[in-house]
N, C-alpha and C positions, 0 to 999 in steps of 0.2 A: 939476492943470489938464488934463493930456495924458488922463485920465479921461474929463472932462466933456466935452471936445472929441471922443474917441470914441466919446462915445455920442452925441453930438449928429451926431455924421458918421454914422453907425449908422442915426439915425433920420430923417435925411434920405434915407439911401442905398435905403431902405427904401420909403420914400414916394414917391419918383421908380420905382422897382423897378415899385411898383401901378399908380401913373399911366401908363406905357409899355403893361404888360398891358391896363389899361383901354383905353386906344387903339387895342392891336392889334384886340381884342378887338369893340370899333365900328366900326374901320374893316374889319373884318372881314365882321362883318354887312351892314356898306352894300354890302359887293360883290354882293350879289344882286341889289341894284335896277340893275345894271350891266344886268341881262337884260332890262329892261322895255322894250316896245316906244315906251313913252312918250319920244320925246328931250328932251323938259325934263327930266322926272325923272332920265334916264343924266346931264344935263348937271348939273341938281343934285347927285348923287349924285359925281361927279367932285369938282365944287365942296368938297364936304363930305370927301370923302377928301383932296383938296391941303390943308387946314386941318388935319386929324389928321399928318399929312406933315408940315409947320409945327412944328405943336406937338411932334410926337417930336423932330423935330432940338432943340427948345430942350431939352426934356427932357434926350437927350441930350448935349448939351453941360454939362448940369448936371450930369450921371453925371462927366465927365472931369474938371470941375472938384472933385469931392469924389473923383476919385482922385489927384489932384497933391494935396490936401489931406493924404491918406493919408501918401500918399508923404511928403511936408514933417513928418508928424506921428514916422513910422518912422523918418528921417535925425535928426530932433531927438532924439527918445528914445535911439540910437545914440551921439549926440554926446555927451548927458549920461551915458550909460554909460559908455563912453571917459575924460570929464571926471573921474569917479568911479575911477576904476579895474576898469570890473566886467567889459571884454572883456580877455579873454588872445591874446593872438597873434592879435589881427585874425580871431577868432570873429565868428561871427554868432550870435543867442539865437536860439530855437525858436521864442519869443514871436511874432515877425517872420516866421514861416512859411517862415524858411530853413533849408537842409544849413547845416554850418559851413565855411568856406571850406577850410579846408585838409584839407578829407575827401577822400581819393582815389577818383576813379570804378574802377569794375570794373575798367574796360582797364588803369589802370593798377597796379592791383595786381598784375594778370595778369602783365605786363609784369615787375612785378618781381622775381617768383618764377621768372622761367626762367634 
């Protein structure tokens, strides 16, 4: 299940990723009509960029909420690891894009050796 749920997080995360770029990307462009001596058009052109404005914040807040997903998906698969027996000594897996907890930083290796 924790499979299908990452690729569906994957391909969410993916599709909000574009839709952001696409935004920028227009609201980008609109900014030259910013120059037009026309003040309708600067005022439309405003207009039109507070809605891209708009719609990024939703976006993301979409993005945060399929990282608390992540996250809930990484605690879960940890628990059942744990439940199994599969961490030793309060390891963390690689899978998880972590050091293992009890790796000692440089300092204090250094440290140790004097």
């Amino acid at each position: 299940m924790s499979s299908t749920l990452r690729q569906r997080l994957t391909r969410q995360l993916n599709l909000l990723k574009q839709k952001l770029t696409a935004i920028k990307d227009v609201s980008s462009a609109r900014l030259i009509n910013l120059t037009s001596p026309d003040a309708s058009t600067r005022l439309q052109t405003l207009t039109e960029i507070q809605k891209d404005a708009k719609e990024a914040t939703n976006v993301i807040a979409k993005l945060r909420t399929i990282k608390s997903q992540w996250l809930l998906l990484i605690a879960s698969n940890r628990l059942n690891r744990m439940r199994e027996g599969g961490e030793n000594n309060g390891r963390l897996h690689a899978e998880d894009g972590h050091l293992r907890r009890n790796h000692r930083t440089r300092r204090e290796s250094h440290r140790s050796t004097r």
